[in-house]
C-alpha positions in Angstrom: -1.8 -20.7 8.9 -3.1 -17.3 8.9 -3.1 -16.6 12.7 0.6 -18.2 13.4 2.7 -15.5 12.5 0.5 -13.4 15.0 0.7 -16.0 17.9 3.8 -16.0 17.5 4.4 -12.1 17.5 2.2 -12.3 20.6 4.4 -14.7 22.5 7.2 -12.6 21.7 5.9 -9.7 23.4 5.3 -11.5 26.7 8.7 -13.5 27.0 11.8 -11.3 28.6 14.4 -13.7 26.9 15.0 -14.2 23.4 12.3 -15.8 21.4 12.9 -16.3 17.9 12.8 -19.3 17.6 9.2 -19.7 18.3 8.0 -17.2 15.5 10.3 -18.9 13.0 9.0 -22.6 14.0 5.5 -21.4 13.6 6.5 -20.1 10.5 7.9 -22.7 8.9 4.8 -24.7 9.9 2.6 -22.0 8.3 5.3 -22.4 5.2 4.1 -26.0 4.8 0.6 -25.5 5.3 0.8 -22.9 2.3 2.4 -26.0 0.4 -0.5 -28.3 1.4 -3.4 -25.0 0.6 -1.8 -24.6 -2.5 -1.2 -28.2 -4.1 -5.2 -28.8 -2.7 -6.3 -25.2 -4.6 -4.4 -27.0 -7.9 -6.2 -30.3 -7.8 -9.7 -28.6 -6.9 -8.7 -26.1 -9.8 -9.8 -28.8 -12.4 -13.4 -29.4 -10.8 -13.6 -25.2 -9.2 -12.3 -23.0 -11.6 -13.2 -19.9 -9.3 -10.9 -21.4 -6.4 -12.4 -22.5 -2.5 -14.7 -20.0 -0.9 -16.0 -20.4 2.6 -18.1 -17.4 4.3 -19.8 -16.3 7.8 -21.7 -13.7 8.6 -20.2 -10.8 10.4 -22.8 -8.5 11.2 -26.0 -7.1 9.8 -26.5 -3.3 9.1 -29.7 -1.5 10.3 -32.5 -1.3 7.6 -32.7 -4.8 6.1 -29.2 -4.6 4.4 -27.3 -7.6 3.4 -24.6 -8.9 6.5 -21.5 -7.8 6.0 -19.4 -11.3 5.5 -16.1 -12.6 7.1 -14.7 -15.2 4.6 -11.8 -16.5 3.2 -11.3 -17.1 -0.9 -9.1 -19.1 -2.3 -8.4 -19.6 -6.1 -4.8 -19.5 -7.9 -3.3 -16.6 -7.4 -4.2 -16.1 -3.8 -2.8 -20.1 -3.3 0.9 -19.1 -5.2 1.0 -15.5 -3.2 0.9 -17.6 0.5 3.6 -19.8 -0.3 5.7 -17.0 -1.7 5.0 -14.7 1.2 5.4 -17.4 3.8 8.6 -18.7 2.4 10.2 -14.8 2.3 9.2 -14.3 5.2 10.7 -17.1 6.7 13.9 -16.8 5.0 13.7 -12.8 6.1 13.7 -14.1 9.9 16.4 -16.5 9.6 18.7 -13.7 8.1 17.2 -11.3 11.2 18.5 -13.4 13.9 22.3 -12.7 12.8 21.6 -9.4 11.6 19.8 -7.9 14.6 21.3 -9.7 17.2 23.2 -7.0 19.3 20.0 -4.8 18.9 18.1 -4.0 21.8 14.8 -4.2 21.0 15.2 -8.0 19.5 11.8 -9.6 20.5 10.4 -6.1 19.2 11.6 -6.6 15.7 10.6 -10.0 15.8 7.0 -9.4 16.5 6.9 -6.9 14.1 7.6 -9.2 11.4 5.4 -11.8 12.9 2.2 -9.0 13.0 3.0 -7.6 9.3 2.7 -11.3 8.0 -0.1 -12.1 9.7 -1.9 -8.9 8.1 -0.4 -9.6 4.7 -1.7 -13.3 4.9 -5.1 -11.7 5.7 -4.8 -9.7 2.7 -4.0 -12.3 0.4 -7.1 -14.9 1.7 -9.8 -12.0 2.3 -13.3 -13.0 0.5 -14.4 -9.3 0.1 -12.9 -5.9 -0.2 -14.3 -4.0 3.2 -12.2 -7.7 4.9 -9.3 -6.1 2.5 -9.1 -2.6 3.4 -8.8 -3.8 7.3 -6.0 -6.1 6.6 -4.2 -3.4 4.1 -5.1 -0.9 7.0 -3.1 -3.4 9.3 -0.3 -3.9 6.8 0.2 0.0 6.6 0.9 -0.3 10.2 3.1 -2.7 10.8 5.4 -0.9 7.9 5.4 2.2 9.9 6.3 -0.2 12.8 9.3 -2.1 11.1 10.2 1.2 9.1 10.7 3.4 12.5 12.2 0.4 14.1 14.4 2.8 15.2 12.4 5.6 16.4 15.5 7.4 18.1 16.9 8.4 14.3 15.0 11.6 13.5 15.5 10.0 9.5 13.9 7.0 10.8 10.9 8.2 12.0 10.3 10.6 9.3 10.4 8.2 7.4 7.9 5.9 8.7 4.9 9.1 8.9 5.9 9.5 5.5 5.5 6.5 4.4 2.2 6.2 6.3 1.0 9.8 5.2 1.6 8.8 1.7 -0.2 5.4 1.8 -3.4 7.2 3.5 -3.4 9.1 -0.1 -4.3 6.0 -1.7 -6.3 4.4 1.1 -8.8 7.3 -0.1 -9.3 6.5 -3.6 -9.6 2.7 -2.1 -12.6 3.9 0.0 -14.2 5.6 -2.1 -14.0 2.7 -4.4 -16.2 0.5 -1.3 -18.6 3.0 -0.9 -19.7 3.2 -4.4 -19.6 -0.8 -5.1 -21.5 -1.0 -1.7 -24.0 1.5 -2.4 -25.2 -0.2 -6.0 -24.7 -3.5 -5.4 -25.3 -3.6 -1.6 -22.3 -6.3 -0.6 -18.6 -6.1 -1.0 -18.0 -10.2 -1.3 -16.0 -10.3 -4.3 -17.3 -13.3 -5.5 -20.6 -12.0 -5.1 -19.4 -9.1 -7.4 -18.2 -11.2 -10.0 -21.8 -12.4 -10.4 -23.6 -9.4 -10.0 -21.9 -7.2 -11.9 -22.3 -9.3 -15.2 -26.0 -9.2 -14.6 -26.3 -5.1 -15.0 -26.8 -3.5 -18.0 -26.3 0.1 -19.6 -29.7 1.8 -20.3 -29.5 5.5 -21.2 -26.3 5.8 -20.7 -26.3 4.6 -17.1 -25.4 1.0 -15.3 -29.0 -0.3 -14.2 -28.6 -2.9 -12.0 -31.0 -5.5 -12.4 -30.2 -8.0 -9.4 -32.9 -7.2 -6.5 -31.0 -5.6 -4.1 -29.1 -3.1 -6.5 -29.3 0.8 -5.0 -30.7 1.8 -8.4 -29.4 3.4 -11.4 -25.4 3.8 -11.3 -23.8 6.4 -13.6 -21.8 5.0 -16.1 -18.7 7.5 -15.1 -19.2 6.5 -11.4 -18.8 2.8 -12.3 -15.5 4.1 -14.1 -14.4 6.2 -10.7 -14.9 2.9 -8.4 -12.0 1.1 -10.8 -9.6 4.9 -10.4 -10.1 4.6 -6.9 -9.1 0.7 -6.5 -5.7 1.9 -8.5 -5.2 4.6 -6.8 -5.2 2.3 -3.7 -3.0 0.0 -5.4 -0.8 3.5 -7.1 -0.1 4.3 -3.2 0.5 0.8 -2.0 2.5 -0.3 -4.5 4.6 3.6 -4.9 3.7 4.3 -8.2 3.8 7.9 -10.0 3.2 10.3 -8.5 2.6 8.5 -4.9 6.5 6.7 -5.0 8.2 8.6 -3.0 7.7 7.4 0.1 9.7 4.1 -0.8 13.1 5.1 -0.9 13.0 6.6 2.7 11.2 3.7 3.6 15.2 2.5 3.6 16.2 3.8 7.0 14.2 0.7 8.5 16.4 -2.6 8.8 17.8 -4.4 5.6 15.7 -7.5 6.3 12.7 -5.5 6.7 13.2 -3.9 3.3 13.8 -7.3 1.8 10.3 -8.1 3.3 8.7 -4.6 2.3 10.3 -4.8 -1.4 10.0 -8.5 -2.1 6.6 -10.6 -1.5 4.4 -8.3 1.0 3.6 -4.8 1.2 4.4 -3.2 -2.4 3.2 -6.2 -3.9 -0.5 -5.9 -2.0 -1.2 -3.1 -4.7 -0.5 -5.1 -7.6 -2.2 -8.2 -5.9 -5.2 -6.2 -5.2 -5.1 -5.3 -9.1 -5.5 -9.1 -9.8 -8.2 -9.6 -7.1 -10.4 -6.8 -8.8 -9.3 -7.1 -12.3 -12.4 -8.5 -13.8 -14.1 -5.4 -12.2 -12.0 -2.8 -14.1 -13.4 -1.3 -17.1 -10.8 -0.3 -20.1 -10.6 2.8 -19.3 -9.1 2.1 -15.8 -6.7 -0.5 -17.7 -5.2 1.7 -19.9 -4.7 4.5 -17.4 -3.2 1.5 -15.6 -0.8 0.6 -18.3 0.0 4.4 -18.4 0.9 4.7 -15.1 3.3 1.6 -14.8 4.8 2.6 -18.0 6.0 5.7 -16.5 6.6 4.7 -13.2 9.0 1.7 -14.7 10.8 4.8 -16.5 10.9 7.2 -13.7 12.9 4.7 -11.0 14.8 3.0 -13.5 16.3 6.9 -14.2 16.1 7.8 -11.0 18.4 4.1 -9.7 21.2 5.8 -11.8 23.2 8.0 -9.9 22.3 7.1 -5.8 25.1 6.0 -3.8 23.0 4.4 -1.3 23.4 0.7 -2.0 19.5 0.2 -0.8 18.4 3.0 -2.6 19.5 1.5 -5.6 17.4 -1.3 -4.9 14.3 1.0 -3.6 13.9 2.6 -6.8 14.6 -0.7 -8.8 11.5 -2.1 -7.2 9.8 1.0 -7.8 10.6 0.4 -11.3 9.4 -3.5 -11.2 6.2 -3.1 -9.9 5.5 -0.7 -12.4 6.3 -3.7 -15.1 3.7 -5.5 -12.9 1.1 -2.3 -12.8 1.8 -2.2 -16.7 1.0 -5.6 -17.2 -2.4 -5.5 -15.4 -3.3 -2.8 -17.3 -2.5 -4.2 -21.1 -3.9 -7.5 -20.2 -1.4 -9.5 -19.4 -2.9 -10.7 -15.9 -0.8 -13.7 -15.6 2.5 -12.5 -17.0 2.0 -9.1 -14.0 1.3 -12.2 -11.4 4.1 -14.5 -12.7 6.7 -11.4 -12.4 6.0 -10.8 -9.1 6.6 -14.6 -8.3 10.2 -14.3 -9.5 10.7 -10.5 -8.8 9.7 -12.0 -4.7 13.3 -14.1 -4.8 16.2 -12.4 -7.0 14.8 -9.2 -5.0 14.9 -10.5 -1.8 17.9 -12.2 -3.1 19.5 -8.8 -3.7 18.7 -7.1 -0.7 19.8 -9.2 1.8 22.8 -9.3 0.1 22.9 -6.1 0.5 22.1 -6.3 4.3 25.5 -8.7 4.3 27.7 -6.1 2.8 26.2 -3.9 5.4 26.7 -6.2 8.7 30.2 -6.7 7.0 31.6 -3.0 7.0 30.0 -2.2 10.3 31.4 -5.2 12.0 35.2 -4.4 10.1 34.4 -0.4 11.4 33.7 -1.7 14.9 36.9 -4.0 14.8 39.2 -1.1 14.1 37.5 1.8 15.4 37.3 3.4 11.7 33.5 5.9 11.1 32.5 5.8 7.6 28.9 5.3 5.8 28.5 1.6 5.4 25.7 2.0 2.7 27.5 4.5 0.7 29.1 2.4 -2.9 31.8 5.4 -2.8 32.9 3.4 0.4 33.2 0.1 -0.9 35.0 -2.1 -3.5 37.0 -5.4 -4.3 34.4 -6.5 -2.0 34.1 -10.1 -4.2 37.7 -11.0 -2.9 36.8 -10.6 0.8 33.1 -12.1 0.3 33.0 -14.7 -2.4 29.9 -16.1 -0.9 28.0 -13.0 -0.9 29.3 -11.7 -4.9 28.0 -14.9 -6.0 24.5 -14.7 -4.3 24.2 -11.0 -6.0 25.7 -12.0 -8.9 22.9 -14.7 -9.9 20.2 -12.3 -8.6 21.1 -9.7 -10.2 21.4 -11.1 -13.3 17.9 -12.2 -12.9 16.8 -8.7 -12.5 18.6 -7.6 -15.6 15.9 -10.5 -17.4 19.5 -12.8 -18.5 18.0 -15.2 -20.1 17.9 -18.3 -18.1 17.3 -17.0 -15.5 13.7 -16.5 -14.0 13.6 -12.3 -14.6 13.7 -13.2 -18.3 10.7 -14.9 -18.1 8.6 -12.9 -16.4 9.4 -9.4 -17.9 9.5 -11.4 -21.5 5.9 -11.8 -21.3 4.8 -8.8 -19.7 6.6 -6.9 -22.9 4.9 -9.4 -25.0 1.9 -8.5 -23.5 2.3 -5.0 -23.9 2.9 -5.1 -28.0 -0.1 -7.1 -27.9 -2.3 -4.3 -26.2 -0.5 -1.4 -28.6 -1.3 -3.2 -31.6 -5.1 -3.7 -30.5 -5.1 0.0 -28.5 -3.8 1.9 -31.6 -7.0 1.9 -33.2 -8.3 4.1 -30.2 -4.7 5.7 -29.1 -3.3 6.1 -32.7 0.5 5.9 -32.5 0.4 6.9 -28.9 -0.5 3.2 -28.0 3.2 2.1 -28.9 4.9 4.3 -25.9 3.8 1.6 -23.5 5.8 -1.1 -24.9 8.4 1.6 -25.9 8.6 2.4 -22.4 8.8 -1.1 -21.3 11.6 -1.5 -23.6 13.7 1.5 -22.6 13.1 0.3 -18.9 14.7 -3.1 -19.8 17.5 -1.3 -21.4 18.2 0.9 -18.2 17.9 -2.0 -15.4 20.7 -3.8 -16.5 23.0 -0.4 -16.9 22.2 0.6 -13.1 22.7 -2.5 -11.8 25.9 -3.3 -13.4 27.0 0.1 -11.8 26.1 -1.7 -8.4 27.7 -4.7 -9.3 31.0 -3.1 -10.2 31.2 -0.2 -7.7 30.1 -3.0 -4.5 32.5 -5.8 -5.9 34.8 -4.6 -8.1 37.9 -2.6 -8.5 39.9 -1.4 -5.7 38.6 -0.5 -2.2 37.8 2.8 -1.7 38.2 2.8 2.2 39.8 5.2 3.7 41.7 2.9 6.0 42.1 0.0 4.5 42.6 -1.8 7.9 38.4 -2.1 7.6 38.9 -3.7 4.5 41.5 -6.2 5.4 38.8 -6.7 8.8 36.3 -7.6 6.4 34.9 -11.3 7.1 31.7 -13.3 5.0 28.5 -13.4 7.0 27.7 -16.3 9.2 26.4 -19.4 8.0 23.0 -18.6 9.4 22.8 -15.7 6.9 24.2 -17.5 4.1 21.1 -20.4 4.0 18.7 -17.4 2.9 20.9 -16.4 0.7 21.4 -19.4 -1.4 17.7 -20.7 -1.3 17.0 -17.0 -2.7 19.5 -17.4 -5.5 18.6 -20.7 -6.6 14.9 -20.0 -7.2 15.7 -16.6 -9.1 17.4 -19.3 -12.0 14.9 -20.3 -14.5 14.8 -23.7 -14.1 12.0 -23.6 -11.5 9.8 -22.3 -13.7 9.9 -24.1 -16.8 12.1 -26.8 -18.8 11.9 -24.5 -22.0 14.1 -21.1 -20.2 13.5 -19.2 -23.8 9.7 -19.8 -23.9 6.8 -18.3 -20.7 4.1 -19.6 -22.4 5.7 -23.1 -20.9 6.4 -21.9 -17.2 4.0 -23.2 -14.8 2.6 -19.8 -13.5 1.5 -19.0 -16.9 -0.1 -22.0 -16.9 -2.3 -21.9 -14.0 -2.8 -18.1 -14.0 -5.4 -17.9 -16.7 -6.6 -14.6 -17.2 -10.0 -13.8 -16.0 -12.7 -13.1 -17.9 -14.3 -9.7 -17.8 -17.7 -9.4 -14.7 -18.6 -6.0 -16.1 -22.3 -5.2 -17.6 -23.6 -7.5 -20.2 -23.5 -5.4 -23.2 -19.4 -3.6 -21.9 -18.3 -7.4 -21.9 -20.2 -8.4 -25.3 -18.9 -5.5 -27.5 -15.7 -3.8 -25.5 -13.9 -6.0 -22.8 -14.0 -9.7 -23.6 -13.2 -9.1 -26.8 -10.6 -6.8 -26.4 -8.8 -9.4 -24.0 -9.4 -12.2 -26.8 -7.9 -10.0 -29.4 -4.9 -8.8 -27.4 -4.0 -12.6 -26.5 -4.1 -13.3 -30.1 -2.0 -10.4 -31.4 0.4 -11.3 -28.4 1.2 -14.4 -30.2 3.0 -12.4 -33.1 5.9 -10.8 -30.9 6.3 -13.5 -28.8 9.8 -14.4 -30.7 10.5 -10.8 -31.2 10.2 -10.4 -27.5 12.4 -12.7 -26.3 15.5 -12.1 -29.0 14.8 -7.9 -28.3 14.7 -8.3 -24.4 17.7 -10.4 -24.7 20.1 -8.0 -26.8 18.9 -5.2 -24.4 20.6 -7.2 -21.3 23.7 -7.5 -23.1 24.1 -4.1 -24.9 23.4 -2.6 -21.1 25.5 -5.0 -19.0 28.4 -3.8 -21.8 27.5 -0.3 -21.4 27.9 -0.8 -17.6 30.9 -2.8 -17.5 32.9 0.3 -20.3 31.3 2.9 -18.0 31.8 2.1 -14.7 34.8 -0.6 -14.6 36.8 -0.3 -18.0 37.0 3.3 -18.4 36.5 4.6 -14.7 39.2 2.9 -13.0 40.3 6.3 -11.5 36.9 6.8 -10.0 35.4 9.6 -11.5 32.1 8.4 -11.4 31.5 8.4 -8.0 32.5 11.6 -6.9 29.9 14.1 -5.5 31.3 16.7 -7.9 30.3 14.0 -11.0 26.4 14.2 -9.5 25.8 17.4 -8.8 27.7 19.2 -12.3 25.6 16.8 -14.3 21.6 17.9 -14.7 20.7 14.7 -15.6 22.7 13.1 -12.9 21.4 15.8 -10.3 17.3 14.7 -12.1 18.7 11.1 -11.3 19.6 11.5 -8.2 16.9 13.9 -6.8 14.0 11.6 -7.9 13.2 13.6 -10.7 13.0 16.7 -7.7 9.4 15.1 -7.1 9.9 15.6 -3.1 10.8 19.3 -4.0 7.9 19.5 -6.5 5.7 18.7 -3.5 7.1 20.7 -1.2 6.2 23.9 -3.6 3.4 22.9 -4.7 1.5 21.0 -1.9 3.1 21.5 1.0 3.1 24.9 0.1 -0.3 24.9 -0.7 -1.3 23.7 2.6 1.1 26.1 4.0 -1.1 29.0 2.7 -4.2 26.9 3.7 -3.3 26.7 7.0 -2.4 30.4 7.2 -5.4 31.1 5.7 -7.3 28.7 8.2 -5.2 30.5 11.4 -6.2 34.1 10.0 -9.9 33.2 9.5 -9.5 31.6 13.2 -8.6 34.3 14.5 -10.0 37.8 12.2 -13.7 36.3 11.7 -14.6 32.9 13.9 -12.8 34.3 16.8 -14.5 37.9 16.6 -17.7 36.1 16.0 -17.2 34.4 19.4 -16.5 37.6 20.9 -19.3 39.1 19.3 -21.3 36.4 20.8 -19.8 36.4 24.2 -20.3 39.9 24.1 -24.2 39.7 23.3 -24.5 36.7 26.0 -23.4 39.0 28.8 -25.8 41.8 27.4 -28.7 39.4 27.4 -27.9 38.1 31.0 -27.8 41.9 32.7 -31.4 42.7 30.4 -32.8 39.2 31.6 -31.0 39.8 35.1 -33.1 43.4 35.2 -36.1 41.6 33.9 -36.1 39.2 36.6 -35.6 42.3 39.4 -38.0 44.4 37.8 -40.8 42.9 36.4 -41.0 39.3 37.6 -40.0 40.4 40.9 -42.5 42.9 41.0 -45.1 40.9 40.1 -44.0 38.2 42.4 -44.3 41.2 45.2 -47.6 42.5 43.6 -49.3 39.4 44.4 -47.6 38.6 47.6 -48.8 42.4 49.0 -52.2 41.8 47.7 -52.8 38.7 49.1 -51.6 39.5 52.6 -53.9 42.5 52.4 -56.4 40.1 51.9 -55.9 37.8 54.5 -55.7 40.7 56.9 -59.4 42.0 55.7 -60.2 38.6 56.3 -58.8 37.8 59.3 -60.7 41.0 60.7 -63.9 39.7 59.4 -63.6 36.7 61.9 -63.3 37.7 65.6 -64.5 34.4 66.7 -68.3 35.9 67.9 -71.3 34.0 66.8 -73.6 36.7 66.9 -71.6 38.3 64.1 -71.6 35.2 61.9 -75.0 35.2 61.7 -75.8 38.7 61.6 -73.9 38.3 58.2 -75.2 35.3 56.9 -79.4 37.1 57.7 -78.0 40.3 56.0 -76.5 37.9 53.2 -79.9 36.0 53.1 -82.2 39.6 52.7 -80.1 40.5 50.0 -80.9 37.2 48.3 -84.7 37.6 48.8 -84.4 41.0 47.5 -82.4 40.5 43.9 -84.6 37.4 43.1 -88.4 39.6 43.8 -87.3 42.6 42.0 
């Protein structure tokens, strides 16, 4: 299963005609294998809590280490993720093949998709985090692939090195994170975390590992920095604050690749990566968790307000969802972050491919009639629900499901992740005081705003009268093939409620809640005997008491805002002064909504600028000191070759002269000694002799 979506990226690449249909055959049979995996993984569940785990050794590491381990390991949550991000996927490339179909690089995109689902699948089944970073590594690149699809738009490729720039933030934290697990504990096997992590204990205020291959004594703070750096892995992955905003330029890709980026892979790895460490994470971690997906839900449900983008309404909505998910990890509520983004997958890839069919609409009705306007832009569209009845619907029940309507499969979901977050204020507020309670406040406000927003959507898209210019487009417009249309209705009838439970008012009876059971705390002994475990236990417990609260509050929100949307943007603005330019940019808040609360301007002062003066700083230190320095070098080189040069004339030279003089003086003196007469040898060798005789008598 894992390896088909890459075969058949790989095929795609080698033929010259169109094939498609190969990488969506393999993935349908990769779809029903993650049926088979995850009905097998649900029966095994009753015998093997912990899931299926299967492991070989990769390589071993100079100086006795541990091997490093390839694996794969499968329990619940990483069973549910496959099917969800096969089926997506597979519903993605159906919708491609009428959507991209005049493009040029068609088996380009296509094997694109096929590589980013391989990697994603590897994320979801890796055994051990250093197995995890190489697959999140791979998914970063197919983004930056699919995102500058179309490398010839300077937006597009900006884009993309954004995107991937921004990620690499968070791939930081995430490494750090490896190096100090690997360094105390001397293996990066989750499971094999999970067991010897629970066997350390604190001792002087430091994390003493007592298993035999431990690095020592671990810092208690350092322990604490591992968990920061996982989130802010996840933070970057899944755009939260202050690392989002890099998702809604991630938009100038194709509308079936942001369906895919937005709905089951790539965002969701962070969050998924959340659940795959979870029982690492120390409290501290999980409230600055909850902290950060609280504001995060806030910031892009504010900042979904006034775009005119259709997709970047949608961008910042998922920025705004995942932090629901982020917050849920962090309060606690491990299965009710996991169960919403299980339904957030389908009404969101719901939404944005109908999106995508608004958008193959206009530019098919501009191509008809020769009219140039901004097929994404809401200002250009309108009375769209007469023209594509189809389509309204599909959004319709989708984005109801986003607003949490009850009934639908939204509600359930973001019920018990607000459920879940009164339970951690009312347990938290004995160490946050009153501060605890703006997490579930935020929550609350969040649900209020999603369903204002995306009634403003709803009515600018598909209702009122057509803002076109030339209304010849608009009487061109035609509903998307039926090719396009199966995604669509598969995607709008799992975002109802039904699916997930008989009882549509109660998620403590949906399925997911009842197979994602939260996992118990694998931090030292005495942190899960006085601090974690309990604190999980007692949040569960207090849970309970809002649960009808919950549902009736989250319910009244969707109405109240779904009224405010319909008075503000329909009933009241039927002369269109909402979506004027001039409305935006008079109104502050309007021009904070629209600008992302100025955060890419923020960064631009403060860290691009920053590096800015670094890297004038760097160039003037080039060039004033290390480049003198070289001179000064060069300089002192070419000073010590002329002294070594005169060196080598005078004094080794001379020498070398010296001795040659002397020794040809010699053998002259010598040679004059031998004239070849016998006589005069041994004349010398009797005067030699008497000399002898005399020195030894006297």
């Amino acid at each position: 299963m894992l390896l088909l979506p890459l075969l058949g990226g790989l095929l795609l690449l080698l033929l010259r005609q169109r094939g498609h249909l190969w990488l969506i055959g393999l993935q349908g049979v990769g779809l029903l294998l993650s049926l088979y995996i995850f009905f097998a993984v649900w029966q095994a569940e009753v015998d093997n809590p912990t899931g299926m785990h299967v492991r070989w050794n990769w390589f071993t590491p100079p100086g006795g280490a541990l091997p490093f381990t390839l694996g794969l390991w499968l329990n619940m949550p990483a069973a549910i993720l496959l099917v969800v991000v096969n089926l997506v996927a597979l519903l993605v490339q159906i919708f491609s093949v009428g959507y991209m179909w005049h493009e040029k690089g068609f088996n380009r995109y296509f094997a694109f998709l096929g590589f980013f689902v391989f990697a994603m699948l590897g994320l979801v089944l890796a055994d051990n985090l250093f197995l995890m970073f190489c697959f999140w590594e791979g998914v970063g690149l197919a983004s930056y692939l699919l995102i500058g699809f179309w490398w010839q738009r300077p937006q597009a490729a900006a884009a993309a090195k954004k995107a991937f720039l921004v990620n690499r933030i968070g791939d930081i934290g995430f490494l750090i994170a490896l190096l100090i697990l690997y360094t105390q504990f001397g293996t990066l096997d989750l499971p094999a975390l999970l067991q010897l992590m629970p066997a350390s204990f604190i001792q002087s205020g430091d994390w003493q590992a007592v298993w035999a291959g431990a690095g020592g004594a671990l810092p208690a703070w350092l322990l604490v920095l591992a968990g920061i750096g996982l989130l802010l892995g996840a933070v970057g992955k899944s755009a939260q604050f202050p690392l989002q905003i890099w998702l809604p330029d991630a938009m100038e890709g194709p509308t079936p690749v942001s369906a895919l980026l937005h709905a089951a892979t790539m965002v969701a790895a962070g969050v998924y990566l959340l659940a795959r460490v979870f029982p690492l994470l120390t409290p501290h971690v999980l409230d600055l968790a909850a902290l950060l997906g609280a504001t995060t839900a806030v910031m892009g449900a504010f900042a979904a307000f006034a775009q005119h983008d259709i997709k970047k309404v949608l961008a910042f909505s998922t920025i705004s969802q995942l932090g629901y998910m982020v917050m849920g990890m962090g309060v606690g509520a491990y299965d009710a972050a996991l169960f919403h983004l299980i339904t957030h997958a389908f009404f969101k890839a719901g939404l944005f491919l109908s999106a995508g069919a608004v958008i193959w609409a206009l530019h098919k009705a501009a191509h008809k009639t020769g009219d140039h306007f901004d097929a994404q832009d809401m200002r250009n569209m309108g009375g769209l629900r007469y023209k594509m009845r189809f389509t309204f619907l599909v959004y319709f029940i989708c984005m109801l499901a986003l607003a949490g309507m009850p009934i639908f499969s939204g509600f359930l979901s973001k019920d018990a992740i607000l459920t879940g977050s009164l339970g951690w204020a009312s347990v938290a507020r004995a160490q946050w005081g009153l501060l605890a309670w703006l997490i579930p406040l935020a929550g609350f406000a969040t649900a209020l705003m999603t369903p204002i927003y995306m009634g403003r959507q709803l009515f600018l898209t598909f209702f009122g009268a057509n803002r076109l210019y030339n209304q010849a487009s608009y009487r061109a417009l035609k509903e998307v093939p039926m090719l396009m249309r199966l995604p669509l209705a598969v995607l709008a009838v799992l975002s109802l409620g039904i699916w997930y439970g008989l009882e549509p008012f109660n998620f403590l009876h949906a399925w997911p809640m009842q197979l994602l059971q939260v996992p118990q705390p694998a931090l030292p002994g005495s942190l899960v005997e006085f601090t974690a475990a309990n604190r999980l236990y007692e949040i569960q417990e207090a849970s309970l008491w809002f649960e009808a609260f919950t549902g009736v509050a989250s319910a009244l929100l969707v109405l109240i805002g779904l009224g405010l949307s319909y008075l503000i943007y329909h009933l009241f603005n039927n002369r269109g002064a909402f979506y004027t330019n001039q409305y935006v940019f008079r109104s502050h808040v309007m021009r904070l909504s629209y600008s992302n609360w100025h955060l890419d301007a923020i960064y631009r002062r403060t860290v691009l600028a920053f590096g800015g003066s670094l890297m004038r700083f760097s160039d003037w230190l080039d060039r004033r000191i290390i480049d003198r320095l070289l001179d000064l070098l060069g300089i002192g080189v070419v000073v010590l070759s002329h002294v070594l040069h005169w060196l080598d004339r005078t004094l080794v030279d001379g020498v070398l002269h010296s001795g040659v003089w002397v020794a040809g003086r010699a053998g002259r003196a010598n040679r004059s000694l031998q004239g070849g007469q016998v006589q005069q040898y041994l004349l010398v060798m009797l005067v030699g002799l008497l000399l002898v005789l005399i020195w030894m008598f006297v």
